[in-house]
Structure formats: C-alpha cells, structure tokens
C-alpha positions, -999 to 999 in steps of 0.1 A, spaced: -376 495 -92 -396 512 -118 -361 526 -133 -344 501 -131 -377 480 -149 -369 505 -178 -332 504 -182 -335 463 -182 -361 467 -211 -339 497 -231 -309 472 -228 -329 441 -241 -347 461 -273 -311 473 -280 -295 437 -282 -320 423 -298 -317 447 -328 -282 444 -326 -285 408 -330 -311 410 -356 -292 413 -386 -310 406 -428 -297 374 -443 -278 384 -476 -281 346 -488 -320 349 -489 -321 313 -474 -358 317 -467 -371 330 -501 -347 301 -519 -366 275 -496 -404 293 -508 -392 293 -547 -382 257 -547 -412 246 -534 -436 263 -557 -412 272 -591 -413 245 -618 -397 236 -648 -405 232 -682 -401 199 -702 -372 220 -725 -364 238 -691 -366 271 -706 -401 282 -689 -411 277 -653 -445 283 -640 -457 289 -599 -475 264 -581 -499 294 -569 -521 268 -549 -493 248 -531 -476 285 -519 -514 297 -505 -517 267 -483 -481 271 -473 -478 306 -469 -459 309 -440 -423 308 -451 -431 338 -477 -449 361 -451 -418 356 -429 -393 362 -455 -412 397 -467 -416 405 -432 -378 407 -427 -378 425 -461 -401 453 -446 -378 458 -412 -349 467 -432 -344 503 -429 -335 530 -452 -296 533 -429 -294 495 -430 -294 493 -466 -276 520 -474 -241 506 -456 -248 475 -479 -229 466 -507 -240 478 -542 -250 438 -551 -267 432 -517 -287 461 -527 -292 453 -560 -300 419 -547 -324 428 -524 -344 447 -547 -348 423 -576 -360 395 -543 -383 417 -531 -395 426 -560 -405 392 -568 -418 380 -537 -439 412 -531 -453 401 -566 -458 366 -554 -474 379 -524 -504 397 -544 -514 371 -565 -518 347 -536 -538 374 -517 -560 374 -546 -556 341 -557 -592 334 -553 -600 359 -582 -581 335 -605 -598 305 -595 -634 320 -595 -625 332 -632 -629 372 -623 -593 372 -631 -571 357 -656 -540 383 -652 -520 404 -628 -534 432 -649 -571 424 -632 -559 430 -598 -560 468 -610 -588 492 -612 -603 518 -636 -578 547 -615 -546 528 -615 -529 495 -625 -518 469 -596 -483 476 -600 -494 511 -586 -512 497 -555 -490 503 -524 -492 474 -504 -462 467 -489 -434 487 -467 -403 484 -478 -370 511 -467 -393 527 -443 -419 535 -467 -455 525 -483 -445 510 -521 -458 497 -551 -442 474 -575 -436 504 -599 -418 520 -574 -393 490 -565 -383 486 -605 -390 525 -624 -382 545 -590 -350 527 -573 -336 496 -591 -338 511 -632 -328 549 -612 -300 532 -590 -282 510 -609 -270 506 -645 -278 466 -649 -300 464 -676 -300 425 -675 -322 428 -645 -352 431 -675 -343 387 -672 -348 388 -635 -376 408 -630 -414 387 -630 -446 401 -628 -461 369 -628 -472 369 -664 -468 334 -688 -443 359 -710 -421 367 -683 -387 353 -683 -387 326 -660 -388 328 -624 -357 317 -610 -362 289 -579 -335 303 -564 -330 337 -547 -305 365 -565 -276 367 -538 -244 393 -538 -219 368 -546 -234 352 -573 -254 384 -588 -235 388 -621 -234 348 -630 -274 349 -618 -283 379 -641 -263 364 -668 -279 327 -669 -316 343 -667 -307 365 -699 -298 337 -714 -322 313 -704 -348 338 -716 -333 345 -747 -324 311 -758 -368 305 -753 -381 308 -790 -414 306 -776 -403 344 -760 -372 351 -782 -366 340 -818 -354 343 -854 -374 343 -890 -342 343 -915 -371 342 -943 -380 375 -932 -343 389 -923 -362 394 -889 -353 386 -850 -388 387 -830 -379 397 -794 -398 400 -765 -420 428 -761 -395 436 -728 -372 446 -751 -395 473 -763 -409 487 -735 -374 493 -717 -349 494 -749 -333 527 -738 -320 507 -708 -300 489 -739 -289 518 -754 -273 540 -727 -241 524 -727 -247 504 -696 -227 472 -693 -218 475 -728 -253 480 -749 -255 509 -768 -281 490 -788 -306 462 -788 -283 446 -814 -254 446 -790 -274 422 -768 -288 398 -793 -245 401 -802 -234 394 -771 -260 365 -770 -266 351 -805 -252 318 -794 -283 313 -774 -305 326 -794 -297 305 -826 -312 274 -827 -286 260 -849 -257 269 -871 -271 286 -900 -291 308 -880 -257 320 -857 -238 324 -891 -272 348 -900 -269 366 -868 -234 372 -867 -237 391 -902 -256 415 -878 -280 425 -912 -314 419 -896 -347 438 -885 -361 438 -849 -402 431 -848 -415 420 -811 -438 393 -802 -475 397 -787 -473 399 -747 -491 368 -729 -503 381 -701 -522 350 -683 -509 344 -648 -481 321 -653 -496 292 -627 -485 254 -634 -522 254 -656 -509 275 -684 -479 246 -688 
C-alpha cells in the first residue's frame, strides 16, 4: 500500500509540472499595470498608483511567483524574445514589488526615492530579494548581468523603470514575444518625443537628452541594431523629437552638441503628476 501510496504521488507531482507551463502573453502582469499605470494629460508620462497596487497586491505576488518557478532549463528552450521578454517584465515587476514593500517609507516621508531603499554598504538595486532562474538576484543583476550581457537591444534603455519620475514611462501593458520589436520601438519613441526628458535648444546648437543616454551610451555605440553613435539614435528618431518643422530641418543637418538633463529621482507615484 505504502508503494503504491508513493508511485500515485510521483505520478501526480510529474503531471502537474507537466501541465504547469509560464504564460508568454504575461496576461497577469498586463491586468496589475492597467490597474495602477496612468497617463499623462500629453500622454507622454505615466505615473504608478503605488497605493491602489498595495491594497490589491495579490495579482502581482502571483504573477512574480510564476516568474520565480521558471527554471534556468525552462528558459533556456525559449525563444530569444520570450526571453528577452521575460526579463524586461520581471525586471519591472520585481521593481514594483519593492517599492510597495516599502511603500510605508514614502508615505512617512523617510523616503522620497528608490535610491533610499539602499544603505551606506550598497544601493537597492544591489539587494537580492527575489529568485529568479534558480537563483537569489538583484535588480542589477537582471539588467547589467543578463539582459545588457545577453542580448544586443539597446532600446531596452526605453523599457526598463526603476521607478523614478525621469524614467521613460512605464508601459500598462506587458512586453510579449510577438509584439517585442513594435513594443521597444513605441517606448523609444514615446520617451524621446517627452521634452520634459528629451529635447532640443537650436539657440545653443544643443540636443539635451536624458541622463540614460549617458550612463549606458556605449550600448549606442557598439553597432547593435544599427547605432554606432548617440547621433544615429536621435537620427533614426528626430521625427519624434522635433517639436515642429524647423527644429527636424535643424536636426537633420546632424550639426549639433549633446549636453544631458538633471536626473529626477522622486518616486514616480500619481503625486508627482
């Protein structure tokens, strides 16, 4: 009986992992960033409803739970944009995930930015605090140890939101395999075309970028996807930069300085609209 008890139980664990399989469309985390992203009036900023998503919380624990039981094998037979996918999602709902676990830190006033959730011997993007391909990580290890090592997508800069107010915009949708490129693409521009984040002085022959594009330009310049240079991106994307048609003409000429603007790092919660 006692054999037969075990073989029963080896049989059911093995079905049910066989049946358990990670949903590539990200249906959950869509459903969490719809509820709490929202837009700006000009559409070109959104903000988190932090308060809304820690009294609802139960739809993002889930989600990152099935993020954590993926295993190293699993996601290795995946696609190259599942995986990229993946990582970009998990990336931003592991991000989610710590401000709302220290949310009360933000409303006490003993913190006003991700960067406050650190300490004196390392930054929170350090922390490990999740498990994710069979192993403890940290924020920094999901974008600077797998996604900017793995894959030659330098867009992902647009995609990537460590929940500051000069982040591009969180997107209130997940990134899924089929529509990865389009995805990347929109939040470039989108970010971009923001001259709150992204803009152009012709009176100083200057275009004032992000500070993003400083901190990771050699991602632009490595050939990937086409940039060799910083100015290849605000070429490919001048249209959406230019606010109207004397500035384009003054871009396309392609005779201009790169300066970067200051980094806002306030946590980018529906107050800071």
């Amino acid at each position: 009986m006692r054999i037969q008890l075990v073989i029963v139980t080896a049989a059911f664990l093995m079905t049910s992992t066989k049946l358990w399989a990670f949903d590539h469309q990200h249906l959950l985390f869509t459903k969490v960033l719809k509820d709490v992203v929202k837009l700006s009036k000009d559409k070109k900023q959104t903000r988190v409803d932090y308060a809304q998503l820690l009294n609802q919380p139960k739809q993002l624990n889930q989600y990152l739970s099935d993020v954590s039981l993926v295993k190293q094998n699993d996601y290795q037979s995946w696609t190259n944009e599942q995986q990229l996918s993946f990582l970009i999602n998990a990336y931003n709902g592991f991000t989610l995930q710590l401000i709302t676990q220290n949310y009360a830190k933000f409303k006490n006033g003993d913190a006003e930015s991700i960067k406050d959730l650190g300490s004196f011997f390392s930054s929170p993007w350090e922390k490990q605090f999740f498990t994710l391909l069979d192993k403890k990580r940290s924020l920094d290890d999901i974008e600077h140890k797998m996604i900017r090592v793995w894959f030659e997508r330098p867009r992902i800069h647009a995609a990537l939101v460590c929940a500051a107010v000069s982040c591009p915009p969180l997107r209130n949708e997940a990134f899924v395999a089929d529509k990865l490129d389009n995805q990347l693409d929109e939040q470039m521009r989108l970010f971009l075309s923001d001259d709150q984040r992204n803009t152009v002085n012709l009176n100083k022959n200057r275009v004032y970028l992000s500070s993003i594009f400083k901190w990771y330009g050699d991602d632009f310049e490595k050939g990937q996807q086409g940039f060799n240079r910083l100015q290849d991106l605000i070429k490919l994307y001048q249209q959406d930069i230019a606010d109207n048609p004397q500035q384009l003409s003054w871009l396309q000429q392609q005779n201009f300085r790169i300066s970067y603007l200051d980094y806002d790092w306030r946590l980018n919660d529906i107050s800071t609209f």
